[in-house]
MOPAC internal coordinates of N, CA, C and O (Angstrom, degrees):
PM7 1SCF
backbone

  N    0.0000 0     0.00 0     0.00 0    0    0    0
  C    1.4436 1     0.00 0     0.00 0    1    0    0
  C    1.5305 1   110.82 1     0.00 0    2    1    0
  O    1.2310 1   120.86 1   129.35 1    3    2    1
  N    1.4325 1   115.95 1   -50.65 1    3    2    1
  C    1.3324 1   109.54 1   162.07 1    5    3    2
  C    1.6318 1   136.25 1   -45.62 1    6    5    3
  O    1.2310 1   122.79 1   154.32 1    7    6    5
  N    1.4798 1   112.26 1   -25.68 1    7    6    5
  C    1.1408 1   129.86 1  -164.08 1    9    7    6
  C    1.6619 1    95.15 1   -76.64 1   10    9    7
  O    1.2310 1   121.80 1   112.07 1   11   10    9
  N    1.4247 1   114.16 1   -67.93 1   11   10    9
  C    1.1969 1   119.47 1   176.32 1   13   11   10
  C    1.8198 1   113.25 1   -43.11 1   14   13   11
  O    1.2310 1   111.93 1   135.63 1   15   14   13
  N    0.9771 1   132.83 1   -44.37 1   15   14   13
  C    1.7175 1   144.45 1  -165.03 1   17   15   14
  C    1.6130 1    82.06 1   -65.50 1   18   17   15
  O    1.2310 1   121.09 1   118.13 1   19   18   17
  N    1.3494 1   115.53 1   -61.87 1   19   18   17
  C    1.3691 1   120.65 1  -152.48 1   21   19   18
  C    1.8009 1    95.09 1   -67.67 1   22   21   19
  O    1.2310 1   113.72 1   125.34 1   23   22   21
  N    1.4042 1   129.49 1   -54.66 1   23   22   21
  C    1.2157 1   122.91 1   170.93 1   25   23   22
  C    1.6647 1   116.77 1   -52.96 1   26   25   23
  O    1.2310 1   121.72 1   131.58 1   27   26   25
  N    0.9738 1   114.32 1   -48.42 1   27   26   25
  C    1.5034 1   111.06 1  -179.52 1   29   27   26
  C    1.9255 1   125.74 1   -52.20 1   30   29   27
  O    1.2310 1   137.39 1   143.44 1   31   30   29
  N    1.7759 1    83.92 1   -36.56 1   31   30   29
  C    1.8644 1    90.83 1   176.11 1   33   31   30
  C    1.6348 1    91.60 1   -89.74 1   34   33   31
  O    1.2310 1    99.98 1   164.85 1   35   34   33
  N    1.0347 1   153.82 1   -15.15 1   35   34   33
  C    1.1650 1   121.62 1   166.72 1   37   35   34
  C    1.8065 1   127.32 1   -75.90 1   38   37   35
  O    1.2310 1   132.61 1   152.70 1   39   38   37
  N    1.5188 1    93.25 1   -27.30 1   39   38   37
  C    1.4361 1   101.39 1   173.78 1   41   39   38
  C    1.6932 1   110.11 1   -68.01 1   42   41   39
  O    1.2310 1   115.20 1   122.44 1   43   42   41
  N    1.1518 1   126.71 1   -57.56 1   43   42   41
  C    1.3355 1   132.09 1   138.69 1   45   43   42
  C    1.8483 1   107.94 1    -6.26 1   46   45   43
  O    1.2310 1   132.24 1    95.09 1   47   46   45
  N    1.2404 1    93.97 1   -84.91 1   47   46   45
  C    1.9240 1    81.09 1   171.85 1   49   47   46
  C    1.1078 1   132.32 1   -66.31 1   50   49   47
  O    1.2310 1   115.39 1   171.96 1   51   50   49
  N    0.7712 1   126.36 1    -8.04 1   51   50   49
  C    1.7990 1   128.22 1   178.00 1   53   51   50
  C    1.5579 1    91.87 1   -85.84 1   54   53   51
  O    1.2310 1   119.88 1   108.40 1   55   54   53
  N    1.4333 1   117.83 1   -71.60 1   55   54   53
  C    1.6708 1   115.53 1  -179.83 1   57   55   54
  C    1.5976 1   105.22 1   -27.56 1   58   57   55
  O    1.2310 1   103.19 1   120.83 1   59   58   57
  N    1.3188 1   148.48 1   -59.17 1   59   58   57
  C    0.9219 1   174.37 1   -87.31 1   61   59   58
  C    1.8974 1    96.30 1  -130.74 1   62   61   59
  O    1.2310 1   123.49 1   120.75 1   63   62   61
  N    1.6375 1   110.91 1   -59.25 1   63   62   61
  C    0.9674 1    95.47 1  -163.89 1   65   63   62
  C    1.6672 1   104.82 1  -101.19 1   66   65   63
  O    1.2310 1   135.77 1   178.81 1   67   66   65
  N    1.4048 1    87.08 1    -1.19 1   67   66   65
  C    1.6877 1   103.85 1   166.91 1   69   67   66
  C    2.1252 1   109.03 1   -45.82 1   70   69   67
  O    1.2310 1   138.52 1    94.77 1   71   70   69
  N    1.8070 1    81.71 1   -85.23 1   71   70   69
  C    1.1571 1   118.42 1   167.78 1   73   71   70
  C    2.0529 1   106.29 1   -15.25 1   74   73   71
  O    1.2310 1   126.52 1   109.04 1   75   74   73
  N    1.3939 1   105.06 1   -70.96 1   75   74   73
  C    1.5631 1   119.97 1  -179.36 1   77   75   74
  C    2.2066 1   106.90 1   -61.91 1   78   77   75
  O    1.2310 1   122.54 1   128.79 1   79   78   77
  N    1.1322 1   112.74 1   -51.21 1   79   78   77
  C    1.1659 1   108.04 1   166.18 1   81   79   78
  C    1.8117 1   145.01 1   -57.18 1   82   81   79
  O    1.2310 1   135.13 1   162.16 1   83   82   81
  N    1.4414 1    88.33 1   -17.84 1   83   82   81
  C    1.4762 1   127.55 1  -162.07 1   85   83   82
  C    1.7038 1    92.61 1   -56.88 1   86   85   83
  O    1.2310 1   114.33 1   113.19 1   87   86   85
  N    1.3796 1   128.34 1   -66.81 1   87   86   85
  C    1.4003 1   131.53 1   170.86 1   89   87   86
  C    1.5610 1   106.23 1   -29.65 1   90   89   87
  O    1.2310 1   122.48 1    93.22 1   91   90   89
  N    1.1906 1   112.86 1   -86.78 1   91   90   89
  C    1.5375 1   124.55 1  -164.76 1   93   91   90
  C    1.6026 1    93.87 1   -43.22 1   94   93   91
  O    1.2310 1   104.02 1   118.00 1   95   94   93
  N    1.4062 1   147.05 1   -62.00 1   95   94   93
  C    1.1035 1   158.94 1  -166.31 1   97   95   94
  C    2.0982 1   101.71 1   -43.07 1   98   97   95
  O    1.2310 1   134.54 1   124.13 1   99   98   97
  N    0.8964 1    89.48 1   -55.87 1   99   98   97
  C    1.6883 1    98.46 1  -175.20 1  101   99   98
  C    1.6441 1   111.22 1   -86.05 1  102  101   99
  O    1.2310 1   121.97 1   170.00 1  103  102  101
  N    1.7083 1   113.84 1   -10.00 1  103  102  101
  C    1.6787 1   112.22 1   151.31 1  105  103  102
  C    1.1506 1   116.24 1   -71.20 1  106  105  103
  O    1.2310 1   116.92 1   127.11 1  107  106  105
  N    1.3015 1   123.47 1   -52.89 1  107  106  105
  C    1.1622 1   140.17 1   175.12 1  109  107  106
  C    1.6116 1   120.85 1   -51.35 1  110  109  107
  O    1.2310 1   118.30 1   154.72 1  111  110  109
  N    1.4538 1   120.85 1   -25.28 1  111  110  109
  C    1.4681 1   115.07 1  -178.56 1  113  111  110
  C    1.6577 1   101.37 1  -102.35 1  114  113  111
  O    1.2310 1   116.40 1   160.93 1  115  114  113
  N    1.5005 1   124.44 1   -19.07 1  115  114  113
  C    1.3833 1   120.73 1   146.35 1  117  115  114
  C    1.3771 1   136.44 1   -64.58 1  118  117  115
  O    1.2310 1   120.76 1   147.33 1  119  118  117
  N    1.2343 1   116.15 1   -32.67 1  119  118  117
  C    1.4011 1   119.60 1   172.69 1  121  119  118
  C    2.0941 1    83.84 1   -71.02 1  122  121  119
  O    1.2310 1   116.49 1    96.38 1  123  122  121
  N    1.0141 1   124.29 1   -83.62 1  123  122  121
  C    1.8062 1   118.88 1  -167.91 1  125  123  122
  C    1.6951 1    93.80 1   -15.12 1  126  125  123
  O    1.2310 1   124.45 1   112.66 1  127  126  125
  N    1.5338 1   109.07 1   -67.34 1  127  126  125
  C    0.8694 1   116.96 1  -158.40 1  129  127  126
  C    1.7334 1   127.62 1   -52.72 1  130  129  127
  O    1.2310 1   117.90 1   149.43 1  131  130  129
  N    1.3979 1   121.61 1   -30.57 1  131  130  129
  C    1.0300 1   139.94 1  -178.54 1  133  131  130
  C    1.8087 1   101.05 1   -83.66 1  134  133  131
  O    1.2310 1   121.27 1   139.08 1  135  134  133
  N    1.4088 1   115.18 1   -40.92 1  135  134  133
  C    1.6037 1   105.30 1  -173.36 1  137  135  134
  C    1.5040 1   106.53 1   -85.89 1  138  137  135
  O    1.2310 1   124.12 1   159.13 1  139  138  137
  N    1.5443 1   109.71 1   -20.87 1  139  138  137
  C    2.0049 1    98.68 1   149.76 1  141  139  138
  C    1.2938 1   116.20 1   -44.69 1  142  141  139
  O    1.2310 1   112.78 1    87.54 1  143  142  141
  N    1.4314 1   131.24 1   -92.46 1  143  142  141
  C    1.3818 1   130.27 1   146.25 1  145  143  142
  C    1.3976 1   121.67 1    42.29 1  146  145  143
  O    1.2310 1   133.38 1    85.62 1  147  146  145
  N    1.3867 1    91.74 1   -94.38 1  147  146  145
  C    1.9208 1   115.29 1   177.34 1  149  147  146
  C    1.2648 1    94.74 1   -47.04 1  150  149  147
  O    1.2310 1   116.36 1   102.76 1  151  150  149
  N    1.4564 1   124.53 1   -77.24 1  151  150  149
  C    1.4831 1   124.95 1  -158.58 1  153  151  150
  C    1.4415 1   110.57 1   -46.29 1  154  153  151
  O    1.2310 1   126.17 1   138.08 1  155  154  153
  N    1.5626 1   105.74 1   -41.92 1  155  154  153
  C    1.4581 1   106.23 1  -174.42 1  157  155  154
  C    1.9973 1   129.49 1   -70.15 1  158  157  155
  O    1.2310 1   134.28 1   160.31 1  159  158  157
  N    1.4485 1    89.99 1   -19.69 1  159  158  157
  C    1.5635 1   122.16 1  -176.74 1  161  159  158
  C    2.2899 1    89.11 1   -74.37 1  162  161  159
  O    1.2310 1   125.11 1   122.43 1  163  162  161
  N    1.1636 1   107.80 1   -57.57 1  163  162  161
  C    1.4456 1   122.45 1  -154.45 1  165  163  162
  C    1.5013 1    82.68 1   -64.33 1  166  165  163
  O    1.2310 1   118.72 1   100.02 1  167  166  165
  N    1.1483 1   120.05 1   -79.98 1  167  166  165
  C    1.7824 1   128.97 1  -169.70 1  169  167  166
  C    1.2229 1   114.03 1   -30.24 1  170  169  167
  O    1.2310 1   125.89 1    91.53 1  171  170  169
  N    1.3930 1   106.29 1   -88.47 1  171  170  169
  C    1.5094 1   131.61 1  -177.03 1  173  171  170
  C    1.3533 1   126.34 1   -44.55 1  174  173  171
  O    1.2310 1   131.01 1   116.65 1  175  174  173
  N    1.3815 1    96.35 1   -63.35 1  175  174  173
  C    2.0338 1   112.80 1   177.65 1  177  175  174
  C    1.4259 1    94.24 1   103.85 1  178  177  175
  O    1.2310 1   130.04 1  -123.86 1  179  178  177
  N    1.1465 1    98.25 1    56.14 1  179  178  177
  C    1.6924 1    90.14 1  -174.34 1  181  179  178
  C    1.8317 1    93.57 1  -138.12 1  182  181  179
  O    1.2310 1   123.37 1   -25.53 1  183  182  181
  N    1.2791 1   111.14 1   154.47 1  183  182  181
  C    1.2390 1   111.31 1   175.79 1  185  183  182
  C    1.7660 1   121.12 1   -82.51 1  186  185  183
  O    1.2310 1   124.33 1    11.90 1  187  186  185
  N    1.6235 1   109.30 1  -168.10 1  187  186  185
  C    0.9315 1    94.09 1   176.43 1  189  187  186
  C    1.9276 1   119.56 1   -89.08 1  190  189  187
  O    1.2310 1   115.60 1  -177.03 1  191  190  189
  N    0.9700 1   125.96 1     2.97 1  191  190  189
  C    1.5480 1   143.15 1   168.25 1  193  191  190
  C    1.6836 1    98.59 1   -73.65 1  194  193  191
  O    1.2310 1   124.34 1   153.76 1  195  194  193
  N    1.2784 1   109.28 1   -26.24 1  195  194  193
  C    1.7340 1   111.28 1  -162.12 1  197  195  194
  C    1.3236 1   108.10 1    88.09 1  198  197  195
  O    1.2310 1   108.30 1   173.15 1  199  198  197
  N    1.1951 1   139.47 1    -6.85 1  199  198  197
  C    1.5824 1   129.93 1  -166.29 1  201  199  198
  C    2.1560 1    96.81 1   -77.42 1  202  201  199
  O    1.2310 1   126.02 1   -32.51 1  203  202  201
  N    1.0561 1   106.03 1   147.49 1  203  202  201
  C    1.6519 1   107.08 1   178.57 1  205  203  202
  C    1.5423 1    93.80 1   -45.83 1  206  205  203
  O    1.2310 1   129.33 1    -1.30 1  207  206  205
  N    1.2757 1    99.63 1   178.70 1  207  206  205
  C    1.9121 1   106.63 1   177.84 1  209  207  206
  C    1.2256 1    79.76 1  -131.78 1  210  209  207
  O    1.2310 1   133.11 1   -51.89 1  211  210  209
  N    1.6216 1    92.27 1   128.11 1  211  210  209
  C    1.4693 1   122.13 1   153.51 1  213  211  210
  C    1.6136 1   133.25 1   -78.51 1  214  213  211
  O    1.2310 1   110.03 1   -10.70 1  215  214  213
  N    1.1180 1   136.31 1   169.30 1  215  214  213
  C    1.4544 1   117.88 1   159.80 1  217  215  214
  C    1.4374 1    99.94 1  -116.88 1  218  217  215
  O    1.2310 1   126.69 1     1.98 1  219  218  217
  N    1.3881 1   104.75 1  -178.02 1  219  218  217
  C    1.7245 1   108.47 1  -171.76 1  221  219  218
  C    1.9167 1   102.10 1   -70.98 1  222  221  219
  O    1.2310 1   120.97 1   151.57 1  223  222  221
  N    1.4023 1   115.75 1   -28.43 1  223  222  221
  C    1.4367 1    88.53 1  -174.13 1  225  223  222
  C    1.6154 1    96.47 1  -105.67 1  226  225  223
  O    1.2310 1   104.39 1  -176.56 1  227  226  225
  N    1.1735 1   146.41 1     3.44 1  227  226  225
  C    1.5146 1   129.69 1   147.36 1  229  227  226
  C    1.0940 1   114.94 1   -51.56 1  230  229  227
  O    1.2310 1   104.28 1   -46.10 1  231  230  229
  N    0.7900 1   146.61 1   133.90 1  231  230  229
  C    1.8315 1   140.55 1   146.21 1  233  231  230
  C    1.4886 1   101.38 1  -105.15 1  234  233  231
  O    1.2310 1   109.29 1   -12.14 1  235  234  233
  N    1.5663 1   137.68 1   167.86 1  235  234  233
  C    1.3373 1   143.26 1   178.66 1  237  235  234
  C    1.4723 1    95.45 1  -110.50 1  238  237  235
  O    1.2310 1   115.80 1  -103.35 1  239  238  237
  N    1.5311 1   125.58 1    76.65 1  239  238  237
  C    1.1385 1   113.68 1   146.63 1  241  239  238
  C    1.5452 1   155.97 1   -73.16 1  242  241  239
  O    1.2310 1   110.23 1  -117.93 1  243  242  241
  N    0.9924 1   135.96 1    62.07 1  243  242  241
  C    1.5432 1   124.16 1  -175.48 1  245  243  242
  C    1.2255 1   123.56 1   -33.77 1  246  245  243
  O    1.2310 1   125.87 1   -50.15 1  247  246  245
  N    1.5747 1   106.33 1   129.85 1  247  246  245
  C    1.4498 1   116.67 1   169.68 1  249  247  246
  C    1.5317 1   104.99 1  -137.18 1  250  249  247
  O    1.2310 1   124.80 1   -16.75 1  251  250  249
  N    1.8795 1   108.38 1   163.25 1  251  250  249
  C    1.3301 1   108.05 1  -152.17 1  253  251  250
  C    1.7047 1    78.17 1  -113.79 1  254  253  251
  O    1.2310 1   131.09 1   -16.35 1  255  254  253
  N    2.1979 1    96.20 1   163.65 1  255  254  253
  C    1.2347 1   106.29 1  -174.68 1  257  255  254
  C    1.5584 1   103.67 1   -95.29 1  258  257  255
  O    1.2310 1   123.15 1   -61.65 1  259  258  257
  N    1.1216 1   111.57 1   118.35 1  259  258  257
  C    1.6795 1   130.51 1   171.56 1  261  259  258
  C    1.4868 1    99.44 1   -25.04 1  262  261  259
  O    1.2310 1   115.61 1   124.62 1  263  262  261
  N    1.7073 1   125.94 1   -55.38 1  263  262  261
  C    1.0064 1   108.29 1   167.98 1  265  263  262
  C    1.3387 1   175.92 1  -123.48 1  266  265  263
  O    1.2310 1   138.48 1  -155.27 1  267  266  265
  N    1.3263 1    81.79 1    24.73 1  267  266  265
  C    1.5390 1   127.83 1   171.75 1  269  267  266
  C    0.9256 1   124.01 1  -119.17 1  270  269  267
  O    1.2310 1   102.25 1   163.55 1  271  270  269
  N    1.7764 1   150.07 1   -16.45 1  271  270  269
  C    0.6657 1   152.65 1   170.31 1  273  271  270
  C    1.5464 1   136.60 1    94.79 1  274  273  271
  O    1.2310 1   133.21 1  -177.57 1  275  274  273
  N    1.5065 1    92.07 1     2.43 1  275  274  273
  C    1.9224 1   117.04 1  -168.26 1  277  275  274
  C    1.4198 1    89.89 1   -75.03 1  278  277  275
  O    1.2310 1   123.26 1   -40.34 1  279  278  277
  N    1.2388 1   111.35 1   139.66 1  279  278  277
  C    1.5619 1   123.81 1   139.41 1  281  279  278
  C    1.6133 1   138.12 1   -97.63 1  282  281  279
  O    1.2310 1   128.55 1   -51.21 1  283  282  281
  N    1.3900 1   101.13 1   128.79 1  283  282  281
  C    1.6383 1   115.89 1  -156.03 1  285  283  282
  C    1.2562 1   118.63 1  -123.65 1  286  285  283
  O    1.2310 1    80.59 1    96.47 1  287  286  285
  N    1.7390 1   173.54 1   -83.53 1  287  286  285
  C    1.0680 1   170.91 1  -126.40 1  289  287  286
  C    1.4475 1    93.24 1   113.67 1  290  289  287
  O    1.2310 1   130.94 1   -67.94 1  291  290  289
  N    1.0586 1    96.50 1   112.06 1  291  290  289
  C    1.9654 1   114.62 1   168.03 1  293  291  290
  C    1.1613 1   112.04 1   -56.99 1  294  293  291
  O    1.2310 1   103.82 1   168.21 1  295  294  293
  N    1.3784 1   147.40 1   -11.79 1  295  294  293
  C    1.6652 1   135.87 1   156.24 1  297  295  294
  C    1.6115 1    96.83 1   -68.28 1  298  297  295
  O    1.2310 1   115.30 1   133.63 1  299  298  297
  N    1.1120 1   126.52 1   -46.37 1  299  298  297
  C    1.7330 1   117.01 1  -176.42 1  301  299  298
  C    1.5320 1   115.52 1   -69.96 1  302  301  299
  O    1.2310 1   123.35 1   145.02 1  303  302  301
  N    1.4998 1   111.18 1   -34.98 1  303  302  301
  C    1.3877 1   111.36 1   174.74 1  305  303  302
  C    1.6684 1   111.50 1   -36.83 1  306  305  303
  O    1.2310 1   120.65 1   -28.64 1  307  306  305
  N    1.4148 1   116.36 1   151.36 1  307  306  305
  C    1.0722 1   113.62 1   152.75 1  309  307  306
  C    1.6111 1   130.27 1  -119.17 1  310  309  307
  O    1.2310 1   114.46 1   -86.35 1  311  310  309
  N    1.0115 1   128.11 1    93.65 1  311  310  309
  C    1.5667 1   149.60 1  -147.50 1  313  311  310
  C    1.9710 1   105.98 1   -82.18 1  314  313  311
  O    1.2310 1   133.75 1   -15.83 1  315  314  313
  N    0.7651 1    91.03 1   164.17 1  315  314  313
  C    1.9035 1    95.35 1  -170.10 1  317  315  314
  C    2.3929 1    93.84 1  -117.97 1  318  317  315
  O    1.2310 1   131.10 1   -42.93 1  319  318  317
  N    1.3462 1    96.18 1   137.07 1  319  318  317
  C    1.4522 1    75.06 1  -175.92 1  321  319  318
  C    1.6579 1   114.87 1   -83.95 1  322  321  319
  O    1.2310 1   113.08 1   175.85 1  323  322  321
  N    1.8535 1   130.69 1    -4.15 1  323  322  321
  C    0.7645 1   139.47 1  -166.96 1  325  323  322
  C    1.7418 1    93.60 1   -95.06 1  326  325  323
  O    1.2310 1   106.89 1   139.55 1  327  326  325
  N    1.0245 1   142.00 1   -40.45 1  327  326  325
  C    1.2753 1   158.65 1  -163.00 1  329  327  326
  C    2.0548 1   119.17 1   -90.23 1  330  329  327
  O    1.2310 1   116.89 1   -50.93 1  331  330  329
  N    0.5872 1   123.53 1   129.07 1  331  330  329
  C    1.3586 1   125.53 1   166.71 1  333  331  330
  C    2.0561 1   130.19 1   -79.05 1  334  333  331
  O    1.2310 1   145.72 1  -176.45 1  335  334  333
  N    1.7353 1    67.58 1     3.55 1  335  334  333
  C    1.6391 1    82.09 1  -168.70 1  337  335  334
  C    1.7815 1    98.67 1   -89.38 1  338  337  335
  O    1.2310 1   130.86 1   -16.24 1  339  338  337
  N    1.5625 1    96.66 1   163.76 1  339  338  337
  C    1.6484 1   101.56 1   173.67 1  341  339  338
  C    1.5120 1   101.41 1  -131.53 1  342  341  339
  O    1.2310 1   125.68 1    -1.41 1  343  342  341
  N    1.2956 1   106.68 1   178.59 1  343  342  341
  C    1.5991 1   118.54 1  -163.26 1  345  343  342
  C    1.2224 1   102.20 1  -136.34 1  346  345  343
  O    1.2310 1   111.17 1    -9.19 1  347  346  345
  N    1.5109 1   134.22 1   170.81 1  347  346  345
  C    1.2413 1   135.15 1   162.44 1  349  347  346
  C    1.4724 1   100.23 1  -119.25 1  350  349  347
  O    1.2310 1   121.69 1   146.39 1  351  350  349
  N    1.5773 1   114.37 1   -33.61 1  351  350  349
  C    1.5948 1   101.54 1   175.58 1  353  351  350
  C    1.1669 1   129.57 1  -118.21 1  354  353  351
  O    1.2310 1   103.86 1    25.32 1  355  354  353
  N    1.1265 1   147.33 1  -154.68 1  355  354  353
  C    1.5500 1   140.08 1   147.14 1  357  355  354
  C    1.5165 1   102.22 1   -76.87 1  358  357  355
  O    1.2310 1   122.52 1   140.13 1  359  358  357
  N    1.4878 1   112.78 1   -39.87 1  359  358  357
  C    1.6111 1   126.73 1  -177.43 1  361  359  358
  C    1.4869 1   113.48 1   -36.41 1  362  361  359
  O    1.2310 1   133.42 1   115.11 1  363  362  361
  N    1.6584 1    91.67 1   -64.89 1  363  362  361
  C    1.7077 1   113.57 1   170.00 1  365  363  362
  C    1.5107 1   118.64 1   -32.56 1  366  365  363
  O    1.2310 1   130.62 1   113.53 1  367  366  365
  N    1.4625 1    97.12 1   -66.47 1  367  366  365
  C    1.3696 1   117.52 1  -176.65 1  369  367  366
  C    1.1860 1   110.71 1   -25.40 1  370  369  367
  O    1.2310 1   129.75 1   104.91 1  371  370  369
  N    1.8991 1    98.81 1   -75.09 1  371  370  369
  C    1.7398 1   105.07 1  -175.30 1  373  371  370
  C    1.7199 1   110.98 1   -66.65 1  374  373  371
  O    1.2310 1   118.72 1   173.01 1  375  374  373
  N    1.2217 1   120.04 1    -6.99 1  375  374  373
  C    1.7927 1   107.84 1   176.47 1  377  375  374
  C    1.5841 1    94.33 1   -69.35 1  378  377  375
  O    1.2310 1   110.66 1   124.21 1  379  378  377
  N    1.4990 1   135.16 1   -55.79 1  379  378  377
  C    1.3602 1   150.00 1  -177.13 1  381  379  378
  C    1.3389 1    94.59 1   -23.55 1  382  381  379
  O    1.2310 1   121.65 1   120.40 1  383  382  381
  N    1.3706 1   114.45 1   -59.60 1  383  382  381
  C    1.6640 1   125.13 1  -131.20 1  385  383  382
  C    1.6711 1    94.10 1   -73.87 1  386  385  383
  O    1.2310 1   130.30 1   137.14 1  387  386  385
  N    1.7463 1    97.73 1   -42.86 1  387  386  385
  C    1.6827 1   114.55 1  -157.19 1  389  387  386
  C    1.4787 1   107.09 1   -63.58 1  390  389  387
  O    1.2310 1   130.16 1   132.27 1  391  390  389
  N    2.0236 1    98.00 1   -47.73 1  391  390  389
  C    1.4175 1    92.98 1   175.78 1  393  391  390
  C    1.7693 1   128.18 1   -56.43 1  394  393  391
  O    1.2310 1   135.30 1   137.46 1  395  394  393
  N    1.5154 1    88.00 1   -42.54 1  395  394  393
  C    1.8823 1    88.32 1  -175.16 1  397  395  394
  C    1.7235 1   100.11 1   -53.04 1  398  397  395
  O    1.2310 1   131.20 1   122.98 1  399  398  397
  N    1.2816 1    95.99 1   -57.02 1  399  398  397
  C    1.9623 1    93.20 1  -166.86 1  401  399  398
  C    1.9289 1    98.08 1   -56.48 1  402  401  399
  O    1.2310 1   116.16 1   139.09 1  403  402  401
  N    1.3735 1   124.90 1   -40.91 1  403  402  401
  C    1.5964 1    95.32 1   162.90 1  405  403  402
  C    1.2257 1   136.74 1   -79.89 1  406  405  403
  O    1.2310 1   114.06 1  -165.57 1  407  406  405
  N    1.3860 1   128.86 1    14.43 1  407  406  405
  C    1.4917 1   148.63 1   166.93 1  409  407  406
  C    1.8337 1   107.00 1   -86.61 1  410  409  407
  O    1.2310 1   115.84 1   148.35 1  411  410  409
  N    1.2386 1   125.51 1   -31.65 1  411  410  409
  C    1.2325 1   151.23 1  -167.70 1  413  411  410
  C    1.3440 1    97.57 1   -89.49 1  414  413  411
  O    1.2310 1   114.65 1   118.60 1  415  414  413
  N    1.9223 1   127.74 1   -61.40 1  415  414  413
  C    1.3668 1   119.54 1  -169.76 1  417  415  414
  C    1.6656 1   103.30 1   -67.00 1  418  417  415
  O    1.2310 1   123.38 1   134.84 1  419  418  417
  N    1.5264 1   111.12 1   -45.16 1  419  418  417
  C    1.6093 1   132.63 1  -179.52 1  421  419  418
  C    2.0937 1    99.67 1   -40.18 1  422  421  419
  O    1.2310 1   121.67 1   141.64 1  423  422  421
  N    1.2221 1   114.42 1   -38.36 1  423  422  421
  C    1.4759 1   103.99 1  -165.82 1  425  423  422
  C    1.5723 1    82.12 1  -105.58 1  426  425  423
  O    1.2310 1   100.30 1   110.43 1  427  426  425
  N    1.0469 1   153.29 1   -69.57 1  427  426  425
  C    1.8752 1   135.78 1   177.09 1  429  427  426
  C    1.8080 1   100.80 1   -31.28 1  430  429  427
  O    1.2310 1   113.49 1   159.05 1  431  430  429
  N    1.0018 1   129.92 1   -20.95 1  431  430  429
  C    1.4983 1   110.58 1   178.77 1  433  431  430
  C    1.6887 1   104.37 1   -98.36 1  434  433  431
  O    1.2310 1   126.51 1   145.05 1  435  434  433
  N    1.1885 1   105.08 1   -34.95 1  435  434  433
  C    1.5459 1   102.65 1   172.36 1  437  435  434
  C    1.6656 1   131.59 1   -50.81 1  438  437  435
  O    1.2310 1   134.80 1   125.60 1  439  438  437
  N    1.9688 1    88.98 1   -54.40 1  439  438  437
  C    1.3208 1    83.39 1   175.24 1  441  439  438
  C    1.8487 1   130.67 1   -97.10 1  442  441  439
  O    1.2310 1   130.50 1  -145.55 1  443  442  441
  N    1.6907 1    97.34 1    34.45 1  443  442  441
  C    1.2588 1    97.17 1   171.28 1  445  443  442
  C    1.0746 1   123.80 1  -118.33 1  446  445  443
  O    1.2310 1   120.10 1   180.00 1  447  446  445

């Protein structure tokens, strides 16, 4: 019977100093929380959501490869300036080139 009295007022005190600590506890895991953040913003380049950080004239556009069909980030693309088309490789590129020029010999043999 004692055992229980003696557990019960301590649980009682701990709740107690729980309860009274409870403020400082939840400053304290925001301040942690905010200088994660920073560090992670400074290192990485990443914001605080985690998404990459952009600047106002990057945008993250995706565009697909004319000939393959992969999609990649349009700063990596490699684009033709006569063409509207984009590439993902140099590889690509020349498959593009081979087919048109055999689509091209294919209609000179047709219509002669």
């Amino acid at each position: 019977m004692k055992v229980l009295i003696i557990l019960g007022a301590l649980v009682l005190l701990s709740l107690l100093i729980y309860r009274a600590v409870k403020p400082y506890l939840a400053t304290a895991r925001r301040l942690l929380s905010f200088v994660r953040d920073v560090r992670r913003m400074s290192a990485g380049g990443t914001t605080v959501a985690g998404a990459p950080r952009t600047t106002n004239t990057e945008i993250k556009k995706l565009v697909r490869c004319a000939s393959c069909g992969v999609w990649l980030p349009a700063a990596r693309a490699i684009a033709l300036r006569s063409a509207a088309s984009s590439y993902c490789s140099h590889a690509c590129l020349e498959r593009a080139v081979e087919q048109s020029e055999g689509q091209k010999t294919t209609r000179r043999n047709r219509q002669a």
